[in-house]
C-alpha positions in Angstrom: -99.3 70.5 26.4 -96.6 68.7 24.8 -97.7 69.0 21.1 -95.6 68.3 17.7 -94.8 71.1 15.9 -95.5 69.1 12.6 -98.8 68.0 13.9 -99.7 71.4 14.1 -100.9 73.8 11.2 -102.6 77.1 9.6 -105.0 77.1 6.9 -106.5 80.5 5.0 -108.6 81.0 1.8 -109.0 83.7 -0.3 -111.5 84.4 -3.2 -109.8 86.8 -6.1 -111.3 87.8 -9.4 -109.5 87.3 -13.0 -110.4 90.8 -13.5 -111.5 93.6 -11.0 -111.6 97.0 -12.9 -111.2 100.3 -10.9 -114.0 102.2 -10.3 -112.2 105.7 -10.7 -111.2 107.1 -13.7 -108.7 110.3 -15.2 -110.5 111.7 -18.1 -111.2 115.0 -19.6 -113.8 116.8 -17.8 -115.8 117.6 -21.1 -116.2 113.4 -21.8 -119.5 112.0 -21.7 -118.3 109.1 -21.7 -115.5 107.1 -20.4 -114.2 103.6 -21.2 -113.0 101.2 -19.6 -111.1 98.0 -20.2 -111.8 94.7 -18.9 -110.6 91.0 -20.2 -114.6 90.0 -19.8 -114.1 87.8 -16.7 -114.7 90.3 -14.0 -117.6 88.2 -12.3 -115.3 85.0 -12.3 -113.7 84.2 -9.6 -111.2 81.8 -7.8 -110.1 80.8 -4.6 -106.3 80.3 -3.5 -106.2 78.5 -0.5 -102.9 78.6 1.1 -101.8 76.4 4.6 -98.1 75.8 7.0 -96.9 73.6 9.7 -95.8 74.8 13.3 -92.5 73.3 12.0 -92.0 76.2 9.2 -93.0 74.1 6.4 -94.9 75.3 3.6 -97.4 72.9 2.0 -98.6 72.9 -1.5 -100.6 76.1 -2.4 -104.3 75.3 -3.9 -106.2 76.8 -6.5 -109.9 75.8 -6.7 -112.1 77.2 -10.2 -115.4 77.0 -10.8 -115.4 74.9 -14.0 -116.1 70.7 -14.9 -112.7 70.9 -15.3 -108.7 72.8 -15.9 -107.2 70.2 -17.8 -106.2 72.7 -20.5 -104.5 75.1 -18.3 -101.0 75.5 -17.0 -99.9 76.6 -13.9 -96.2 75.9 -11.8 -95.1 72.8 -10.3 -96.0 72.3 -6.8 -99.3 74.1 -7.4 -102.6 71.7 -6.7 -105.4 72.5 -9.3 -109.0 71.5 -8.3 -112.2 72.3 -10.6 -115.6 72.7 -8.8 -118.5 73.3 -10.5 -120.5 74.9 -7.9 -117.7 76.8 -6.5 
């Protein structure tokens, strides 16, 4: 086959969390109980979905939320920003 490099391409997705807290912990051995810090969004998550050309061109990374909407957030140029409410 006789294909076009830029006619070609690669698409992956990933879903992170804001916050995923360790589940090991260093504390005294005495402590009954043990702390630990989150920033409260440790069941919301996001999906980055990232995609190239054969060619060696990158093209714009994604980030998808699940919220009606980001309009209030700010993130680098170049980066697309999509809301979804179901996910």
């Amino acid at each position: 086959h006789n294909y076009l490099l830029q006619l070609m391409g690669n698409m992956d997705k990933t879903s992170l969390a804001f916050d995923m807290p360790n589940n090991v912990t260093i504390n005294d051995t005495e402590s009954r109980t043990i702390s630990i810090r989150t920033c409260g969004y440790e069941k919301s998550w996001f999906t980055v979905v990232l995609a190239c050309i054969a060619d060696g061109n990158k093209l714009s990374p994604m980030i998808i939320f699940k919220l009606k909407n980001v309009s209030r957030l700010r993130f680098p140029p170049g980066v697309i920003v999509r809301a979804n409410e179901k996910g």
